[in-house]
C-alpha positions in Angstrom: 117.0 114.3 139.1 114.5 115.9 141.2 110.7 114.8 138.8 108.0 116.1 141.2 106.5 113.4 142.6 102.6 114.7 140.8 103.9 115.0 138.1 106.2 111.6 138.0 102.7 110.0 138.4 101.1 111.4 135.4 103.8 109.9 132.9 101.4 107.4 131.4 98.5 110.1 131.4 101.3 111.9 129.3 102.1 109.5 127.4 98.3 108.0 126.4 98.1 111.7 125.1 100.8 112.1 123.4 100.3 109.1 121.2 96.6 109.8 120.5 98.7 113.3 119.4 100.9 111.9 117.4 98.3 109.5 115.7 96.0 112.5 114.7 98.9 115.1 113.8 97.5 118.2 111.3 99.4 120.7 109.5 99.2 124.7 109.6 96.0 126.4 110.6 94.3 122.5 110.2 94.7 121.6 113.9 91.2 121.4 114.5 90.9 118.1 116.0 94.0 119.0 118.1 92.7 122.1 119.2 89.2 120.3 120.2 91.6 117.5 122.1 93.9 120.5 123.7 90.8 122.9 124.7 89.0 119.5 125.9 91.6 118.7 128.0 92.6 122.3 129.8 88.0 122.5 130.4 88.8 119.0 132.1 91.4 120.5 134.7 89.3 123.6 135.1 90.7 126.6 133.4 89.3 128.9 131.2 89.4 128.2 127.8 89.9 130.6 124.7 89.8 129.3 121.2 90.2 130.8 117.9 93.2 133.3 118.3 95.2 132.4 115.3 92.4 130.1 113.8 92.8 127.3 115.7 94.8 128.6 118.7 94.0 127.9 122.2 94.8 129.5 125.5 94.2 128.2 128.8 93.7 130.7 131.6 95.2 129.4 135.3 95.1 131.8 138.7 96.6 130.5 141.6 96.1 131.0 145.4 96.9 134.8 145.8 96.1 138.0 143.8 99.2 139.3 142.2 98.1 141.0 139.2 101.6 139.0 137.9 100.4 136.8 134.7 103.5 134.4 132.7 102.9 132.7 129.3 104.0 129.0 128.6 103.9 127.9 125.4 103.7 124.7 123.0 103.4 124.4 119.4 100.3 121.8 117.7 100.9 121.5 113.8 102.3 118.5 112.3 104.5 118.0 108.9 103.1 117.6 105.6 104.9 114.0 105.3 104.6 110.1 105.6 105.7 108.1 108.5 107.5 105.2 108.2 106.8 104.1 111.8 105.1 100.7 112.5 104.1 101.3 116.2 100.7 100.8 117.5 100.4 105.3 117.8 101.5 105.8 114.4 100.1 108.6 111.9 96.2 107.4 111.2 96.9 110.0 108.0 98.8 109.9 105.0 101.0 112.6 104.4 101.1 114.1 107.6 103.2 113.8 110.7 104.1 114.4 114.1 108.0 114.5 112.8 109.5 117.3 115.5 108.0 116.3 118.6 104.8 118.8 118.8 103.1 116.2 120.0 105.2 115.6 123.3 105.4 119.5 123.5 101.3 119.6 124.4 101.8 116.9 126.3 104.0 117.8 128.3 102.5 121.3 129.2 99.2 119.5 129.4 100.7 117.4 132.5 101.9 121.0 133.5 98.4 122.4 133.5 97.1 119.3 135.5 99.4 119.6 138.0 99.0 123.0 138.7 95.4 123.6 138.5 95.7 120.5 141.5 97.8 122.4 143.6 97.5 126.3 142.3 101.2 126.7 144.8 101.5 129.8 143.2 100.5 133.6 143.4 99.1 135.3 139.6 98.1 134.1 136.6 99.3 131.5 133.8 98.8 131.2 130.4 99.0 128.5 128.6 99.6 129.3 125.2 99.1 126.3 122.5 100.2 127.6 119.1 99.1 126.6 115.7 101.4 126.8 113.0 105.2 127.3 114.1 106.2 124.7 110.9 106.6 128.0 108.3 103.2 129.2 108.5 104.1 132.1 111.2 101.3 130.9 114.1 103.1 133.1 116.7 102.3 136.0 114.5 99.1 135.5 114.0 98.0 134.9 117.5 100.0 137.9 118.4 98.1 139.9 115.7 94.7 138.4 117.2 95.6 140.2 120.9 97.6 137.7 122.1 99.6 140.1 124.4 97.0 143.0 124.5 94.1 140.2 125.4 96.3 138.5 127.9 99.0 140.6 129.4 102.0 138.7 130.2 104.9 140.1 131.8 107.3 137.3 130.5 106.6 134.4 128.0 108.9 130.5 128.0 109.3 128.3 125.3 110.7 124.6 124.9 111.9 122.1 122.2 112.8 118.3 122.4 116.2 118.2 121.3 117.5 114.9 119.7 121.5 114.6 120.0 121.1 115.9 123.5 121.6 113.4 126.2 118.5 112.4 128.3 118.5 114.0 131.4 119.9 117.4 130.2 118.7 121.2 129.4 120.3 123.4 127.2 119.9 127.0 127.5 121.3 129.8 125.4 121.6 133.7 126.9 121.3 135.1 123.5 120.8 133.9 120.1 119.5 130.4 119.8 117.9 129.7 116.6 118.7 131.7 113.3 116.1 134.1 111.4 115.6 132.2 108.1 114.2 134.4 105.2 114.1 132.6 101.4 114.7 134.3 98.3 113.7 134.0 94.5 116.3 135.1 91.4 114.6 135.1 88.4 117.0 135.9 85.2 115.6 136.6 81.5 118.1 136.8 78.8 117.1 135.5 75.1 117.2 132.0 74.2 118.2 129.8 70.8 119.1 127.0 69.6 121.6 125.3 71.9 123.7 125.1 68.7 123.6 128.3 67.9 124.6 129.8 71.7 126.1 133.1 70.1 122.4 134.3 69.5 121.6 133.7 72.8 121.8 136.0 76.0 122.0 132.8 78.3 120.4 132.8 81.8 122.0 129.2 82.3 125.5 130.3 82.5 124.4 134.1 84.4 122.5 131.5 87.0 125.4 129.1 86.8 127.7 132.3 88.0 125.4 133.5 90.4 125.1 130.4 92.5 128.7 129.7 92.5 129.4 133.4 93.4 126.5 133.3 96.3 128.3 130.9 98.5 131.6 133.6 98.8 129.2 135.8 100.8 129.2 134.2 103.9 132.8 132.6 103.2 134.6 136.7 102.1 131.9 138.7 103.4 130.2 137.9 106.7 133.1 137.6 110.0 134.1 134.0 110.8 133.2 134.4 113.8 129.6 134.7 113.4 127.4 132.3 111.9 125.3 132.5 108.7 123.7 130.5 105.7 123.0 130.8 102.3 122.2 127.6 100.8 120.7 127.4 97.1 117.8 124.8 97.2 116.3 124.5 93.7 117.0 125.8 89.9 114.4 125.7 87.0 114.4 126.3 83.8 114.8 125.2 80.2 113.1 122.2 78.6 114.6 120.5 75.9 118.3 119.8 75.5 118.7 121.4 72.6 117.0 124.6 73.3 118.6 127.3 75.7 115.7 128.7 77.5 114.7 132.6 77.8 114.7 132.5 81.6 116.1 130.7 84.7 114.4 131.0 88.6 117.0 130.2 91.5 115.8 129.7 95.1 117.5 129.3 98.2 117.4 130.5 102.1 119.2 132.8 103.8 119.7 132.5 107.9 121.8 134.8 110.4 121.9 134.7 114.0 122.4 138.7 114.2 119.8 141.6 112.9 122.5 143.3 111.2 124.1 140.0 109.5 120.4 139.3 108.2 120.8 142.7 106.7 124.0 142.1 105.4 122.8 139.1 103.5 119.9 140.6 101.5 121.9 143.5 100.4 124.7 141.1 99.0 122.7 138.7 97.6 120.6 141.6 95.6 123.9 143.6 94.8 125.6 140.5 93.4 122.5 139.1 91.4 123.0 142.7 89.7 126.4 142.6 88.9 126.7 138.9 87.3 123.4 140.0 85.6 124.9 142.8 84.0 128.7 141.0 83.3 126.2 138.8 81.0 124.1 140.9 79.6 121.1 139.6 81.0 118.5 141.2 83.6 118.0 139.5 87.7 115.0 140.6 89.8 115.2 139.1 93.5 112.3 138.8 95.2 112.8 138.3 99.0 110.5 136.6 101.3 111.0 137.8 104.9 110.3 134.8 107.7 111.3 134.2 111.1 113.8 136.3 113.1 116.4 135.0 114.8 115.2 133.7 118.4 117.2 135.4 120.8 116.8 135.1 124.4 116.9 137.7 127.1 119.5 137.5 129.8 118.1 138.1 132.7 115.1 135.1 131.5 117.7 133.0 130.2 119.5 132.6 133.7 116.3 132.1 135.7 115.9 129.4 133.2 119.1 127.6 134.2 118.0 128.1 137.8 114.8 126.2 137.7 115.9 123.4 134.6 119.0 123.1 137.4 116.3 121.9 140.2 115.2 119.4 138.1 117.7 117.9 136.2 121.0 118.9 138.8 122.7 122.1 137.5 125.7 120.1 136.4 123.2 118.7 133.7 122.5 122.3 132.3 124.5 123.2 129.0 124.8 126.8 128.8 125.1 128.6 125.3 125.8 125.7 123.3 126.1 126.4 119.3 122.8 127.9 118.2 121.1 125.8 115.7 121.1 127.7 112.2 116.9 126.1 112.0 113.8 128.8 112.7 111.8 129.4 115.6 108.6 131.4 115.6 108.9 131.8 119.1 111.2 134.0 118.0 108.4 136.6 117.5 106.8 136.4 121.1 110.3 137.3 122.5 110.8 140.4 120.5 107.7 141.3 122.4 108.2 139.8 125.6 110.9 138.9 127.8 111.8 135.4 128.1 113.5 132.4 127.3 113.2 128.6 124.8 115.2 125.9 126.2 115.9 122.5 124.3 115.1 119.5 126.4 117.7 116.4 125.8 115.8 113.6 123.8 118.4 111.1 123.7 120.9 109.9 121.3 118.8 108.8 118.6 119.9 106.5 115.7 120.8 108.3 112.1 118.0 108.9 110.3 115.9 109.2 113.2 116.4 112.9 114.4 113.6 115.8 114.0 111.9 116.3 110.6 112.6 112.9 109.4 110.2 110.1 108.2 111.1 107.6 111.4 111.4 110.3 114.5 109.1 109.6 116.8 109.4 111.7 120.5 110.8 110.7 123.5 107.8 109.5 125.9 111.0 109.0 128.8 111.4 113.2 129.2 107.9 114.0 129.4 107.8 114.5 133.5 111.0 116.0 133.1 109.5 118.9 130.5 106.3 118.9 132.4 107.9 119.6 135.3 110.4 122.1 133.9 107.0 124.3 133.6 105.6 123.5 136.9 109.0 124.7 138.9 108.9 127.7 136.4 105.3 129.2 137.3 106.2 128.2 141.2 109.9 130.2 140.7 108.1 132.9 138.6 105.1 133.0 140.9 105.8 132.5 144.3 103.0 131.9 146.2 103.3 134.4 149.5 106.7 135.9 148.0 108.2 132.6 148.6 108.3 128.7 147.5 
């Protein structure tokens, strides 16, 4: 594995931040303190700072040795999880109720070590940004920067993105050349009929049994309707209504998600889901409204970025340690927004095998502090490969 030797020698730097990270971790558009410790940081090393693009964004502004008008963006996600942690390590959460639980932390660490290094050697002709997001845990932080100027105030030719990736052995990259993460939008059904006395059903125009039809009948769209071939969700996450068990309630509100790796089967999915609500509505006599709640698109990554990608994790790790286009997880990205307006590419990192119960959003994860130099200098090679200083390494 070939670990530049600068940055091998900055793993406990790393690592001291990372766990101060993951002891102060704050949810969407709250990371102020981590925004302060990220913007402190990138002053230290000697870029130019930018704060406030997205509320609590910051970007750090790098030019190397030459003057190509070339610029790249590198990016790394700050927000936490609104949960406990169940750790008892000396860098566990100082705060109840929230979480570094999917390794945002060791994401700012390790382009922090990036940022050191670089702005120490500046082997490279252009300009970086380095992009630290708020927000990628549902809150849309990609977006919002983007809507501040993110690619209008900085203009990047190309933008790179990475995740830790528990399940994936230590020591290797995955890298997909198309989809790799699934647009996830959600959905709310709500069905008025007439209620009555639950003994007494024959006055009733039930949205219990409508609902009861509806959810069953949801789960044949991806089973009859969408190719087997292709990948898609609909899950049904919560029902409520009713109150008493003798009463059978005027109305009944179903909510789920919906995730496709393709545009058109996201489309596909809306339509049935509305078109069938309608129909089992009608077969019982009751009335559906669907309201749907567009998020993320699917993250898809750009050949061309996708292969460079391979070529520089391959200098690192060996290229007989790069998986190429494993299964695409069916979880949301907002990255996903920055390449719909840039070229580029999101890797996932190996974290290890970890032990059940211990992968990313649960209460005991806690980030690999072993693959920090490995991510850090993933980035380094990158703006070396993407910049080369001269026309050359």
């Amino acid at each position: 594995m070939a670990i530049l030797n600068s940055v091998a020698h900055l793993h406990d730097e790393m690592t001291a931040w990372r766990h101060e990270l993951h002891q102060h971790p704050e949810t969407c558009y709250e990371e102020f303190w981590t925004s302060d410790f990220v913007a402190s940081q990138l002053d230290s090393f000697g870029l130019e700072v930018h704060r406030g693009m997205g509320k609590t964004g910051v970007v750090g502004v790098l030019r190397g040795s030459g003057t190509s008008d070339m610029a790249i963006g590198l990016r790394a996600d700050m927000d936490g999880l609104p949960m406990d942690e169940a750790n008892d390590f000396a860098h566990k959460s100082l705060t109840q109720g929230r979480m570094h639980a999917c390794g945002h932390d060791g994401h700012m660490a390790m382009l922090l070590g990036a940022a050191k290094y670089l702005s120490s050697t500046k082997n490279f002709d252009g300009t970086v940004y380095f992009i630290f997001q708020p927000a990628e845990e549902g809150g849309a932080g990609a977006k919002a920067m983007m809507d501040d100027g993110l690619f209008t105030d900085f203009n990047m030719a190309n933008v790179w993105g990475m995740h830790n990736w528990p399940g994936l052995e230590v020591g290797k990259i995955a890298v997909h050349d198309g989809a790799c993460m699934a647009s996830a939008d959600h959905f709310k059904i709500e069905i008025h009929g007439r209620g009555s006395h639950a003994a007494m059903p024959h006055q009733s125009q039930d949205p219990i049994i409508a609902g009861s039809s509806l959810v069953q009948n949801l789960q044949t769209i991806v089973a009859r309707r969408i190719d087997p071939l292709d990948a898609a969700v609909v899950s049904v996450t919560a029902l409520q209504g009713g109150s008493a068990y003798n009463v059978i309630p005027d109305s009944l509100e179903i909510r789920g998600t919906a995730r496709a790796l393709k545009p058109q089967t996201r489309a596909t999915l809306q339509t049935a889901i509305r078109a069938m609500t309608a129909q089992i509505c009608e077969a019982h006599d009751v009335t559906g409204e669907v309201t749907w709640h567009v998020g993320y698109p699917a993250c898809i990554n750009h050949k061309a970025e996708s292969q460079r990608a391979c070529d520089v994790a391959g200098d690192i790790v060996g290229v007989e340690n790069i998986v190429k286009n494993p299964p695409a997880s069916m979880g949301a990205e907002d990255f996903a927004y920055m390449l719909e307006e840039r070229k580029g590419a999101y890797i996932w990192i190996g974290g290890g095998e970890a032990e059940a119960g211990k992968m990313l959003h649960n209460t005991s994860y806690d980030f690999n502090d072993d693959i920090l130099p490995i991510g850090a200098s993933y980035w380094a090679r990158l703006v070396e490969t993407e910049l080369p200083l001269n026309g050359k390494l």
